[in-house]
C-alpha positions, -999 to +999 in steps of 0.1 A: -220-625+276-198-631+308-189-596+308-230-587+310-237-616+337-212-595+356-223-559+353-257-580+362-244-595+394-225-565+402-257-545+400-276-571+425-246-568+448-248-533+450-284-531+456-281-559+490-252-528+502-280-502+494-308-520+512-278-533+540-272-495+549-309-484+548-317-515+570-288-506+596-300-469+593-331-481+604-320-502+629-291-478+645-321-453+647-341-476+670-312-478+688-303-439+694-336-432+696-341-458+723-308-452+743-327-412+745-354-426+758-362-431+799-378-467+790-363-488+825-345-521+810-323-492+799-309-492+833-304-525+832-270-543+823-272-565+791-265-600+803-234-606+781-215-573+778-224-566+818-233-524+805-264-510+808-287-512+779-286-477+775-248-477+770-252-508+743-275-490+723-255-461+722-223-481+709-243-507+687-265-480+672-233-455+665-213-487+650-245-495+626-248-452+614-209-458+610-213-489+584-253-478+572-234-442+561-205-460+545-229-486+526-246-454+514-219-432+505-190-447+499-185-470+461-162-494+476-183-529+473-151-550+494-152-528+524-188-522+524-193-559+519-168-569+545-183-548+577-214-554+570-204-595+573-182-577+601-211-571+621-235-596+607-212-625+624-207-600+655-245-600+661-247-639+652-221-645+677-235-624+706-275-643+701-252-677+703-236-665+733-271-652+751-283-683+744-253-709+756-258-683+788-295-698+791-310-663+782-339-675+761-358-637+762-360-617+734-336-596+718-339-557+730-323-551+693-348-523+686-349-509+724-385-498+737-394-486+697-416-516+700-439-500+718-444-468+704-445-484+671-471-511+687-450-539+674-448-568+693-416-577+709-419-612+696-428-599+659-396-575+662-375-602+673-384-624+646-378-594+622-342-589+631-335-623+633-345-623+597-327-590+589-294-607+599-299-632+583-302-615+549-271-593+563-254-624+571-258-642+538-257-611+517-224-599+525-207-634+525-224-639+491-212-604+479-175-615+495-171-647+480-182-633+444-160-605+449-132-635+457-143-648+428-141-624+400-103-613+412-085-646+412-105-651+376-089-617+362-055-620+344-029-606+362-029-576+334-061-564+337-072-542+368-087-556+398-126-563+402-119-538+432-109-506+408-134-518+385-162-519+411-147-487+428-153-464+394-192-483+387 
């Protein structure tokens, strides 16, 4: 029975990286497509990293095709896991520091697809924020089961990680 609840949570875990990398393939689209586009906040410098827009969605959106291609193709649940928490916490920690800077405006997280998708900015915003959230508490979830199951297996057995690798 243990060994079934585990091939069942293993399953769940795989879909969040599934739906993680489709999410930050959707979301490092936005971005490329955006940083393409002649929209003018992209000449702007974001108010943290002091770079135009343009240049941030570039980075961002490349970093999130980097992780969305590896959640997709690649069968290793701990590394997958731990960049998508990676840039889960980077993304929590740049929103904290835009608001201690007294920003209060709305993320540009999808850059001017908004518009040309005739989504509000405030109904985006409040999409990402609950996109990272489920990013967020996904991949710590997925971590701290991972944690879990390889300081419960006896030191005979393989690890949960070559076991995971070959499902």
């Amino acid at each position: 029975m243990v060994v079934v609840d585990s091939c069942m949570k293993l399953k769940v875990f795989r879909s969040f990286i599934v739906s993680a990398g489709v999410l930050l393939l959707a979301t490092a689209a936005a971005k490329l497509v955006s940083a393409g586009g002649n929209a003018h906040i992209l000449q702007f410098p974001d108010p943290i990293l002091v770079i135009p827009y343009r240049h941030v969605f570039w980075a961002v959106g490349g970093l999130e095709l980097v992780i969305a291609l590896i959640c997709l193709f690649s069968n290793r649940t701990r590394l997958q896991a731990g960049l998508v928490a990676w840039l889960a916490t980077s993304f929590v920690i740049y929103r904290l520091a835009l608001y201690l800077s007294g920003y209060h405006g709305l993320c540009h997280c999808l850059g001017n697809l908004t518009d040309a998708l005739r989504i509000s900015p405030q109904a985006a915003d409040t999409a990402m924020k609950i996109v990272l959230a489920y990013l967020l508490v996904g991949s710590y979830t997925t971590l701290f089961w991972l944690w879990r199951q390889k300081r419960k297996a006896p030191p005979s057995t393989p690890s949960t990680d070559a076991t995971i690798s070959t499902a």
